[in-house]
DRENDO-1510 file (C-alpha; in Angstrom, 1 decimal, always signed):
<recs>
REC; n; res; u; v; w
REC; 1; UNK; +108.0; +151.0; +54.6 .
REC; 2; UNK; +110.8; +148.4; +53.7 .
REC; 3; UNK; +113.3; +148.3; +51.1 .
REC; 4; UNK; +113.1; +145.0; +48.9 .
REC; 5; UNK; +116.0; +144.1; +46.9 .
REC; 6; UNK; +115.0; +141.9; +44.0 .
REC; 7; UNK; +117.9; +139.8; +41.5 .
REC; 8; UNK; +118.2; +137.2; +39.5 .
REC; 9; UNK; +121.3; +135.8; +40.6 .
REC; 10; UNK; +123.8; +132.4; +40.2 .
REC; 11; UNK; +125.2; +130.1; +43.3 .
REC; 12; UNK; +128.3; +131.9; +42.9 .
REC; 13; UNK; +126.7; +135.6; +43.6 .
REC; 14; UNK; +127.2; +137.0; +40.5 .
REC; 15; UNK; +124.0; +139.3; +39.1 .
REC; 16; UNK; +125.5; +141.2; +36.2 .
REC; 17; UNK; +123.9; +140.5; +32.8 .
REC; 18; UNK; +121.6; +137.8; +33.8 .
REC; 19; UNK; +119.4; +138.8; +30.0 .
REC; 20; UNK; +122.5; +139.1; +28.2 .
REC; 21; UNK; +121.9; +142.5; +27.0 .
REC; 22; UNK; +125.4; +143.9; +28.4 .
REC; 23; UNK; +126.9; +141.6; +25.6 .
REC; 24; UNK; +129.2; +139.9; +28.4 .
REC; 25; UNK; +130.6; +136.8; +27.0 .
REC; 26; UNK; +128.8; +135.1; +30.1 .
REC; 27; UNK; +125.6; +136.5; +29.5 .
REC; 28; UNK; +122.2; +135.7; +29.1 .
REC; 29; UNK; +122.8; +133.0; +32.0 .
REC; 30; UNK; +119.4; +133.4; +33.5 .
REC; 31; UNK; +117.5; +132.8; +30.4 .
REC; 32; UNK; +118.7; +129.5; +29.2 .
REC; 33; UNK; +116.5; +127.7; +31.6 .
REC; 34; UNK; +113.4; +128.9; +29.5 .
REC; 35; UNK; +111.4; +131.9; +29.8 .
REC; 36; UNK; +109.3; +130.0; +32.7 .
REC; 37; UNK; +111.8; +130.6; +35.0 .
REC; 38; UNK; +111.7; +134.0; +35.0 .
REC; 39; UNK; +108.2; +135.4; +33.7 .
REC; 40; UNK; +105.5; +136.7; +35.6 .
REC; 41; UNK; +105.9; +137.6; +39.6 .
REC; 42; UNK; +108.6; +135.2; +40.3 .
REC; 43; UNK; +109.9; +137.8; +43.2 .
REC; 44; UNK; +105.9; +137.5; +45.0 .
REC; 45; UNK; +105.8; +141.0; +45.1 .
REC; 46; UNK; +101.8; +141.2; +45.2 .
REC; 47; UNK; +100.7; +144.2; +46.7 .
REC; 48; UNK; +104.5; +145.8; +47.1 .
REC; 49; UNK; +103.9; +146.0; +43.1 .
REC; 50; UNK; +100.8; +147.8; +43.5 .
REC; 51; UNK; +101.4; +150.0; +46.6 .
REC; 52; UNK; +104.8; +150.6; +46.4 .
REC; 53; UNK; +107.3; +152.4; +44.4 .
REC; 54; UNK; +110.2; +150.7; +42.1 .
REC; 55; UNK; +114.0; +152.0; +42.6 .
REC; 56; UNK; +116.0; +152.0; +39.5 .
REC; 57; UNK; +119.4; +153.1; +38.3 .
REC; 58; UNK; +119.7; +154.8; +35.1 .
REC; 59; UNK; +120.8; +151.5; +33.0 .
REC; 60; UNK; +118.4; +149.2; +34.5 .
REC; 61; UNK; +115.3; +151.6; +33.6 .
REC; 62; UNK; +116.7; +152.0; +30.0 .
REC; 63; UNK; +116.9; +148.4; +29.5 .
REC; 64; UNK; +113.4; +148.5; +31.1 .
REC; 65; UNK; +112.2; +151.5; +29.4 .
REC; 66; UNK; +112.3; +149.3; +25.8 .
REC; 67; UNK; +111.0; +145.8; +27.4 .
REC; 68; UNK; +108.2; +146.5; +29.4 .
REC; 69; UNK; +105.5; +149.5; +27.8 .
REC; 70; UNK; +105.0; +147.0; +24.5 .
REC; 71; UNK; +103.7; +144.2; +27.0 .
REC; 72; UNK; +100.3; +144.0; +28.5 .
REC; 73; UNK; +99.9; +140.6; +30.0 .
REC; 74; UNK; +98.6; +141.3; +34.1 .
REC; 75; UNK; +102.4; +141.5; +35.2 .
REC; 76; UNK; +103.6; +143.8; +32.7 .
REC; 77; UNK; +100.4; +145.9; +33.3 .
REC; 78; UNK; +101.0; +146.0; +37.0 .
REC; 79; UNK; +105.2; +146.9; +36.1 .
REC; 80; UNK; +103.8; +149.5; +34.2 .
REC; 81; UNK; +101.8; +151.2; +36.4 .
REC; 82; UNK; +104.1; +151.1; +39.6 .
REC; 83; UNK; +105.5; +154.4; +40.1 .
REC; 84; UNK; +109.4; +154.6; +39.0 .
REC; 85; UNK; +112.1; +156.9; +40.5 .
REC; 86; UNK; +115.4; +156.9; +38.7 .
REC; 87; UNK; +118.8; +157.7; +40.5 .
REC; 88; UNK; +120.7; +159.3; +37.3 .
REC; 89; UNK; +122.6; +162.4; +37.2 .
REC; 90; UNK; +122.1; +162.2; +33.0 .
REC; 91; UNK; +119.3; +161.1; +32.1 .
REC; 92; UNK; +116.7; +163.8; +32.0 .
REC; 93; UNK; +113.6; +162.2; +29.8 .
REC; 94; UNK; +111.6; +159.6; +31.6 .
REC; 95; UNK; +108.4; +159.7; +29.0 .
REC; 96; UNK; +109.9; +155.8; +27.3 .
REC; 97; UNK; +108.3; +154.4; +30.4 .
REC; 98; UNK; +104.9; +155.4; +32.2 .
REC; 99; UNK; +105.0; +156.6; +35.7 .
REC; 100; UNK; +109.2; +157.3; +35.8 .
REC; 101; UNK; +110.9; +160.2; +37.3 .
REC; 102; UNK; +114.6; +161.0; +37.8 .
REC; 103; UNK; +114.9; +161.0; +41.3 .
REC; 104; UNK; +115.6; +165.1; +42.4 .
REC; 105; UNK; +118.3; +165.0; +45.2 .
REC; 106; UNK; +120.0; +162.3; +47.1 .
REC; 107; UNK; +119.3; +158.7; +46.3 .
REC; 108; UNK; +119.7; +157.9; +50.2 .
REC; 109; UNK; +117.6; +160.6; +51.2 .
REC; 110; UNK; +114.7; +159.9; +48.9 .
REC; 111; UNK; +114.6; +156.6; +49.7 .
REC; 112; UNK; +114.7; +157.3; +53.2 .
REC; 113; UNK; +111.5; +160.0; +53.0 .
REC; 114; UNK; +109.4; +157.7; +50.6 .
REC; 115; UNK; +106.6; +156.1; +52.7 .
REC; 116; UNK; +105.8; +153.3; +50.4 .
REC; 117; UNK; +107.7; +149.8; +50.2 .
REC; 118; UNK; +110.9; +150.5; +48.0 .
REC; 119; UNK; +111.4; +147.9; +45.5 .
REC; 120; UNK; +114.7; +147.6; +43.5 .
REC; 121; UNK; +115.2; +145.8; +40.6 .
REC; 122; UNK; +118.9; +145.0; +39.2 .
REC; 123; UNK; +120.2; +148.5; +39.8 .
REC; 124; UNK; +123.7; +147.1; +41.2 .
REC; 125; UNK; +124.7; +150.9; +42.2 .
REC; 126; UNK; +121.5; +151.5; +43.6 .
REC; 127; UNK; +121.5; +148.2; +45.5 .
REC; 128; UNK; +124.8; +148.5; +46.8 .
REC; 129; UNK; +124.2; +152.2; +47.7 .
REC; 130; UNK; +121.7; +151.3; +49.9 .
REC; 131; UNK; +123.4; +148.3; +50.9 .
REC; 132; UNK; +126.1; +150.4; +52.4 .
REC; 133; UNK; +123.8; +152.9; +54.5 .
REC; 134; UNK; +122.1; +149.1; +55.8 .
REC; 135; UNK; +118.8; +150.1; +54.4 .
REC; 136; UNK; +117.8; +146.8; +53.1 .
REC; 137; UNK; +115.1; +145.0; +54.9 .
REC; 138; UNK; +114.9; +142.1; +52.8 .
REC; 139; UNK; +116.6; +140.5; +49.6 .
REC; 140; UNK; +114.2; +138.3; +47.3 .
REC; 141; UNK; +116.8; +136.0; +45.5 .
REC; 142; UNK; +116.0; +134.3; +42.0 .
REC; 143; UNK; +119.1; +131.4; +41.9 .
REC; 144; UNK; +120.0; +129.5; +39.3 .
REC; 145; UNK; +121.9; +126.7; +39.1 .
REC; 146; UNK; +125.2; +128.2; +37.4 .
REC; 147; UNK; +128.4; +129.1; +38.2 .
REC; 148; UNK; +130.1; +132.3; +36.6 .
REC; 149; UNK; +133.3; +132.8; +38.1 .
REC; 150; UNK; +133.0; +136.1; +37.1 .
REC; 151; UNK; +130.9; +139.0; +36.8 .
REC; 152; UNK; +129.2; +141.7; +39.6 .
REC; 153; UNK; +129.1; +140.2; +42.8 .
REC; 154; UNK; +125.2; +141.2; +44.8 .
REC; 155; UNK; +127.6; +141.2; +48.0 .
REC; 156; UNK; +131.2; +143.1; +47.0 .
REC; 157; UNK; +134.2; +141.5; +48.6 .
REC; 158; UNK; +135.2; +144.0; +51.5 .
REC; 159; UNK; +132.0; +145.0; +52.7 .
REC; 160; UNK; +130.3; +144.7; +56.3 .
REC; 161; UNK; +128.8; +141.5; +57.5 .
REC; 162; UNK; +125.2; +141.3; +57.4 .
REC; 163; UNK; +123.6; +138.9; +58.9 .
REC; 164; UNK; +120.4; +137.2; +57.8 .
REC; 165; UNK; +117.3; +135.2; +58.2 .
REC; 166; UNK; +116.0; +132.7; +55.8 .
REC; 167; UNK; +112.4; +133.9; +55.0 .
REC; 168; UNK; +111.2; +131.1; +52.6 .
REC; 169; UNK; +112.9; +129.2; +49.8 .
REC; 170; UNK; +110.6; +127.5; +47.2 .
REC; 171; UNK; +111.5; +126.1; +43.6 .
REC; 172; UNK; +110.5; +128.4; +40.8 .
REC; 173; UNK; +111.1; +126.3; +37.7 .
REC; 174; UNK; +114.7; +125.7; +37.1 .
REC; 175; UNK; +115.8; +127.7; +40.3 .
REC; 176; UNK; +115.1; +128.7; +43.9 .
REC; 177; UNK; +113.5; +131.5; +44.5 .
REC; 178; UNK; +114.7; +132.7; +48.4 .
REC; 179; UNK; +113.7; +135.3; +50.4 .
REC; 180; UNK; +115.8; +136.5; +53.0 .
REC; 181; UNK; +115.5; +139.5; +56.0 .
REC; 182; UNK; +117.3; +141.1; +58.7 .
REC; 183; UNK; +117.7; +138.9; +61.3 .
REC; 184; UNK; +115.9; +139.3; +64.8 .
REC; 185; UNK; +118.9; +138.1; +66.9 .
</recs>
């Protein structure tokens, strides 16, 4: 099993409203390279899609919730049918979005019992939740060529080193798509 964090996010570091959905006056920075950029599997999950479980926080799954059932195209199909656990203390219906359930317990300890490869997408509390127990094995990293200056940081100021490995780094329309893990040193 290994956790997979997966953002869209600018050289600067900052992930927060990449769509522009949050109505942030910087927002919507990941889309005005063209929806090339970011459709389909840019994030090469392949079989962690299909064998895995996703890892959402009660936002990111309501934003989801109303973008993805409408679409069936093979990468929305495959979205779809991924199981979804939700870490929300409110939200109690999950039926907007096949395969979704609000996670019962501890975020922490369900991800550390779940057998299958954990995939999180967005989810900033969820990511830096798990961030802060070092539970991430890897971070698959959409960057674009902007800089914010503000916004959500992936890495908050103040928290422990970590220290990487550079997977693989390939171009994925207008930006890089990297892929780092824990390093073996």
């Amino acid at each position: 099993m290994s956790v997979i964090v997966i953002e869209f996010i600018t050289l600067d570091g900052i992930v927060s409203d990449p769509d522009g959905s949050a109505g942030t006056p910087t927002g919507g920075w990941a889309f005005r390279h063209g929806p090339e950029t970011v459709a389909g599997d840019k994030f090469q999950l392949g079989s962690a899609l299909d064998e895995g479980v996703m890892v959402l926080g009660r936002s990111t799954w309501q934003l989801f919730s109303r973008l993805w059932p409408g679409r069936d195209d093979p990468f929305s199909t495959r979205m779809n049918a991924v199981p979804k656990l939700v870490a929300s203390r409110t939200l109690t219906d999950t039926s907007a979005w096949a395969n979704s359930t609000v996670i019962d317990g501890d975020l922490v300890d369900a991800v550390k019992r779940e057998q299958r490869d954990v995939i999180i997408t967005g989810s900033l509390s969820v990511v830096h939740a798990l961030m802060a127990e070092d539970l991430i094995d890897e971070y698959r990293l959409l960057t674009f060529p902007t800089i914010l200056r503000t916004g959500e940081r992936l890495f908050p100021v103040g928290g422990s080193p970590a220290y990487l490995e550079c997977l693989s780094a390939e171009p994925a329309g207008a930006a890089v798509l990297t892929r780092y893990g824990r390093a073996t040193r």
